[in-house]
N, C-alpha and C positions, 0 to 999 in steps of 0.2 A: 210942542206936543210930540212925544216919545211914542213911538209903538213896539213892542216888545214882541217882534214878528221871530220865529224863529229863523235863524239860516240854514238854508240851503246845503246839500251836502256839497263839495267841492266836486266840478265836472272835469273831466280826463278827458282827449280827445287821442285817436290815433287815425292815421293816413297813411296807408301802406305805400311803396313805394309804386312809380306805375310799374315799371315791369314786374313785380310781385304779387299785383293786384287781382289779378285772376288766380293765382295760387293758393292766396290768402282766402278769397270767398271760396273755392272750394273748399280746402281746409275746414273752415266753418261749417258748407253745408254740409263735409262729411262726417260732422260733431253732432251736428243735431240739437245743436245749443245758437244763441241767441248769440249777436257779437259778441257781447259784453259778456254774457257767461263765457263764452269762449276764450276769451282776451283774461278774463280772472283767471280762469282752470290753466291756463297756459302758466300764469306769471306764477303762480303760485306752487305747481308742479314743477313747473320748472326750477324753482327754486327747492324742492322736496329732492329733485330729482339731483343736482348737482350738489348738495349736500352729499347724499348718498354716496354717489360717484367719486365724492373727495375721498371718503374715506374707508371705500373701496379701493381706490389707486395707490392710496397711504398705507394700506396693507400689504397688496401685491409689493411696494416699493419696499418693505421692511423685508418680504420674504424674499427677493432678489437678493437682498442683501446678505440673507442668511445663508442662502445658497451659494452665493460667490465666498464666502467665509470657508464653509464647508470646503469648496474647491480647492481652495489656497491650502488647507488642511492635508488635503490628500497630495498636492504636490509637493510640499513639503515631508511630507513623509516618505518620500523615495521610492514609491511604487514605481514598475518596471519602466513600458514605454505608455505610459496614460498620461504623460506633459501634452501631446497632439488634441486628444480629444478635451482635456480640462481645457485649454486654451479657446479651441469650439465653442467650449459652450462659454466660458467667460465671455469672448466676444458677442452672442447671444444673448446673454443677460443684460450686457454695456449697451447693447439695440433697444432692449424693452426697459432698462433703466433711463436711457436718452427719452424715450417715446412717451414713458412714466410723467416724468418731470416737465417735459412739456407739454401735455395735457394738464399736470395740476399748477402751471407757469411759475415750477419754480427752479433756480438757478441751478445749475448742477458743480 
């Protein structure tokens, strides 16, 4: 004899770490949500969230790149003494290009 009981949806557990553990239920009560609502809006914003961020970083990374183009443009063209300050700012963009890349973990 069979019984054609439905299943169960599949149960998740999470155990915050101890030292984390008072962070995390605050967090919570400062939601105002339930764990489990809390624990969903996180996972799922969060991944809303780091999409975004991708390709957000993916833009600024192209327009660094546009602008160091441009640079190389102008020093090449043989304006007077603006090799000092092009180099500035190249070195500035190589900081937010390094910073870029390792935020979206990719090799430079």
């Amino acid at each position: 004899m069979t019984t054609d009981k439905p299943r169960r949806d599949k149960v998740y557990s999470y155990r915050p770490p101890r030292h984390r553990r008072a962070e995390f239920e605050a967090m919570v009560a400062e939601s105002g949500l339930s764990v489990n609502a809390f624990l969903t809006e996180c996972a799922i914003e969060h991944s809303r969230y780091r999409r975004a961020e991708r390709q957000m970083l993916a833009q600024l990374l192209g327009q660094c790149a546009g602008i160091a183009d441009r640079l190389r443009e102008i020093q090449f063209s043989g304006a007077d003494n603006s090799i000092l300050l092009i180099e500035a700012m190249r070195d500035e963009l190589s900081l937010i290009r390094t910073e870029l890349m390792e935020r979206m973990r990719r090799e430079s």
